[in-house]
N, C-alpha and C positions, 0 to 999 in steps of 0.2 A: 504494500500500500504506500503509496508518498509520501514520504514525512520527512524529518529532520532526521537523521544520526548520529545522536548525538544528545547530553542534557542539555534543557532549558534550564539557562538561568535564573532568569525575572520575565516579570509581566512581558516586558516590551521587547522582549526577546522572544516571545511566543507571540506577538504582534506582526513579528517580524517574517517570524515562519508562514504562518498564518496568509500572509500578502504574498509569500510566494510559491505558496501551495495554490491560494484562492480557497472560499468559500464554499461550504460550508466544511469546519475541521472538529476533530474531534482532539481533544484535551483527557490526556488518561495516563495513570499513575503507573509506573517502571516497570514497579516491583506487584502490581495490582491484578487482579481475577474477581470474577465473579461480578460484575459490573460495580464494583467502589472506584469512588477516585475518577470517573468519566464523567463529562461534559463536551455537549454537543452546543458549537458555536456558530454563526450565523453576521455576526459583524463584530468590530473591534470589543462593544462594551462587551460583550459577554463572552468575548476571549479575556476582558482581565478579569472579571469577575469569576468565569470557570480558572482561571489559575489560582487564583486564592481561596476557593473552595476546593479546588482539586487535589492542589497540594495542601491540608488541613487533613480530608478525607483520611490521603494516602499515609499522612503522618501517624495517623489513629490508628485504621486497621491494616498498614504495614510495617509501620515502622521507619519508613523510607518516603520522603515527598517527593520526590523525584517525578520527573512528569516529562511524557511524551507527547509529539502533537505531529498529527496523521492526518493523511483527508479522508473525510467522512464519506463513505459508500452509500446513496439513497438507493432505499429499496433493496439492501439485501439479503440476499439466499445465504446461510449458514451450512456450506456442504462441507463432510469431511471425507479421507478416503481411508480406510483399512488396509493394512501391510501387515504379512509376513515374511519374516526373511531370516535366512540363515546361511551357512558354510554348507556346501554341499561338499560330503567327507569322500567324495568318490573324485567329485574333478575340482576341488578346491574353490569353483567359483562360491559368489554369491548368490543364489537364489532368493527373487525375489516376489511376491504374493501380491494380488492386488485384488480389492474388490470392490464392487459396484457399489456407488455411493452412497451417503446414510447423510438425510437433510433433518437437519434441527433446528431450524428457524421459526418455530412455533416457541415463543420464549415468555417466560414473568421476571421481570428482575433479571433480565439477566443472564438466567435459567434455564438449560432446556428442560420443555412440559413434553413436549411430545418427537419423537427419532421414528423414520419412516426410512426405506427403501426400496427400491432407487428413488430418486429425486425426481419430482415431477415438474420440475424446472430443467435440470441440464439436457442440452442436446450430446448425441453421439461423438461428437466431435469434438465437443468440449470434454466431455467425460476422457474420452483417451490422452490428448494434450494434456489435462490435471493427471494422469496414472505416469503419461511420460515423465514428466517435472517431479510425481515421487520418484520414482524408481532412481533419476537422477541424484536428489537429495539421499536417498538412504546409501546409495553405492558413493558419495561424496564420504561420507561420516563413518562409512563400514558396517550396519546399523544391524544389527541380530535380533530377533524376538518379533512380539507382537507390538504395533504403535499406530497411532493417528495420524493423520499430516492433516490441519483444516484450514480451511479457503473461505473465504469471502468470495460469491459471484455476484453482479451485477445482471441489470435487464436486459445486458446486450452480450452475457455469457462472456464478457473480462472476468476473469479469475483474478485474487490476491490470497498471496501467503497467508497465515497468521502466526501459527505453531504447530509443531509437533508434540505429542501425548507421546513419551517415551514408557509405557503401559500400556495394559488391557485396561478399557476402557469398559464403563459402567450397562452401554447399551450396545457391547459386542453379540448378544444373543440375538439382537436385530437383522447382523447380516449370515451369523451362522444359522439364522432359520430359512434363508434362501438362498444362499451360498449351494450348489454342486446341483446333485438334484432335488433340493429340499428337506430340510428335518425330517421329515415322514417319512421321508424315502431312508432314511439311515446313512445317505452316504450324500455327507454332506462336509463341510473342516469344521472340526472343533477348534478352535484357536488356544486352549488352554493347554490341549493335547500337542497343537502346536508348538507352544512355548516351551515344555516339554523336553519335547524333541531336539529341537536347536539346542537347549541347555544343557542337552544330556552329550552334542557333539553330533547326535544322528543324524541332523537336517532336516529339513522340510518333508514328511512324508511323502512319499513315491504317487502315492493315491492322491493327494491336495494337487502335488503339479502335475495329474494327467488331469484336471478341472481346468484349466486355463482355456480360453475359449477365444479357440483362432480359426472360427466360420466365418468372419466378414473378409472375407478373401478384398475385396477393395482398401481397408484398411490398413491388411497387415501389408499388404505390398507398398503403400505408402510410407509404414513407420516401422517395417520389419518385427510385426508381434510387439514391440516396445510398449501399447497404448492396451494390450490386452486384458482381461479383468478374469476373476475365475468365473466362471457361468453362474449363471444365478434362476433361481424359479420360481417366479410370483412376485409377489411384494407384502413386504413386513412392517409393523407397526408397536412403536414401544410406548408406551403415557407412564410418565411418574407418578406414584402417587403421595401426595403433600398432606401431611397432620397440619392442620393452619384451622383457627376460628375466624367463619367468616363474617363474625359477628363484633372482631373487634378488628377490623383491617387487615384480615387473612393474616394475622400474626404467625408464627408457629406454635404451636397447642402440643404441650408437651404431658405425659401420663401414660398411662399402661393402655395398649389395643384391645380393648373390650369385645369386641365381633368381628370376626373376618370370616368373608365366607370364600371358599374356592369355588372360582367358576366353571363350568363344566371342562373338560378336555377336549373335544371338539363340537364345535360351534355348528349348526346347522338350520338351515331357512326350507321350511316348507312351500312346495309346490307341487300343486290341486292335491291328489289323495297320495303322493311321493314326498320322500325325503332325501335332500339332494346334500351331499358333503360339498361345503362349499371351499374346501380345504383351509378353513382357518381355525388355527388351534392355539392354545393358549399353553404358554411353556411357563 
């Protein structure tokens, strides 16, 4: 994304940036997550004004005021991509995994509420070009295991960096339930089994890289398999669910889980005097 590299000093140093980014920028603390310490600017007053709340925030809940200033992306898609990678113990390269993308741009706070797969915003094209640009990144770094790379896209399908997640992340069950030929089918990457694997020296199972999916023959003759994903089947849907009283500003509501109830195992919609698997199921 555009920005300065580099700290801001003071106010008019982030003014400074600001005029040579252009409008609108976004004001966000170093060492920060979780949306603290951001501010979204729009003209000069409320670039100074977001730097002296910004840096306050950042001082509080990290310890560090330190503040970056970026330009702000309207309207965007929050796509990440999933990696496996490890040493292949046979011909020493590196092997590397890639899967169809997981969109989180459904946010509170912040937040992701709801991780979906694939993304019903990227096109084809765009998708491979962000797999190329992993694959890149992880054989820069040497990178083993399982990790995120996420992206900022835009409405004209520009991609921006953000970071990489050097872990398994919380809504990896998202793409391992369409990943190969789907959970139900049994033969699909577990990624934990993954991790595993590569930790143990083995590599990347033999079974996970025979899933790579190089049918768009137009494609791969452009980018040599580079932009290819592991196959995927259907689409997946993850919702967090938040303890919050919505009776005092969806605070957090803290106490012991009184009733939970599990929802069936597979989900199913009637039609006329049939019952049809609509193959969605609840893991």
């Amino acid at each position: 994304i555009p920005g300065y590299n580099g700290v801001v000093t003071s106010p008019e140093h982030a003014l400074e940036i600001a005029h040579d980014i252009g409008y609108p920028v976004m004001i966000k603390a170093s060492s920060g997550g979780g949306g603290k310490g951001m501010r979204i600017c729009y003209n000069d007053d409320q670039v100074k004004e977001g730097y002296r709340l910004g840096s306050a925030e950042a001082k509080s809940f990290f310890g560090d005021d330190r503040l970056l200033v970026e330009k702000y992306v309207e309207d965007p898609h929050h796509i990440e991509i999933q990696v496996l990678s490890g040493q292949n113990p046979h011909s020493g390269e590196l092997d590397i995994l890639c899967f169809v993308e997981r969109e989180c741009s459904i946010q509170r706070r912040n937040q992701k509420v709801v991780e979906e797969s694939p993304s019903p915003h990227l096109l084809l094209e765009t998708r491979r070009e962000m797999i190329r640009e992993v694959k890149a990144l992880v054989r820069e770094v040497n990178y083993e295991s399982a990790g995120t790379v996420e992206f900022l896209v835009d409405k004209h399908q520009n991609f921006y960096f953000l970071e990489m997640n050097t872990r398994l992340q919380v809504e990896h069950p998202v793409t391992e339930m369409i990943s190969g030929d789907g959970y139900a089918s049994g033969n699909y990457v577990d990624l934990v089994r993954g991790m595993l694997e590569v930790a143990a020296g083995r590599g990347i199972p033999q079974e996970y890289l025979d899933m790579v999916d190089h049918s768009n023959a137009e494609e791969e003759a452009k980018d040599g398999g580079e932009g290819a994903n592991v196959r995927y089947t259907g689409h997946a849907i993850e919702a967090r669910v938040y303890a919050e009283d919505p009776l005092r500003g969806f605070l957090p509501s803290t106490g012991p889980l009184v009733k939970y109830v599990e929802p069936p195992s597979v989900l199913t919609v009637e039609s006329s005097d049939d019952t049809v698997d609509n193959s969605c199921y609840i893991r």
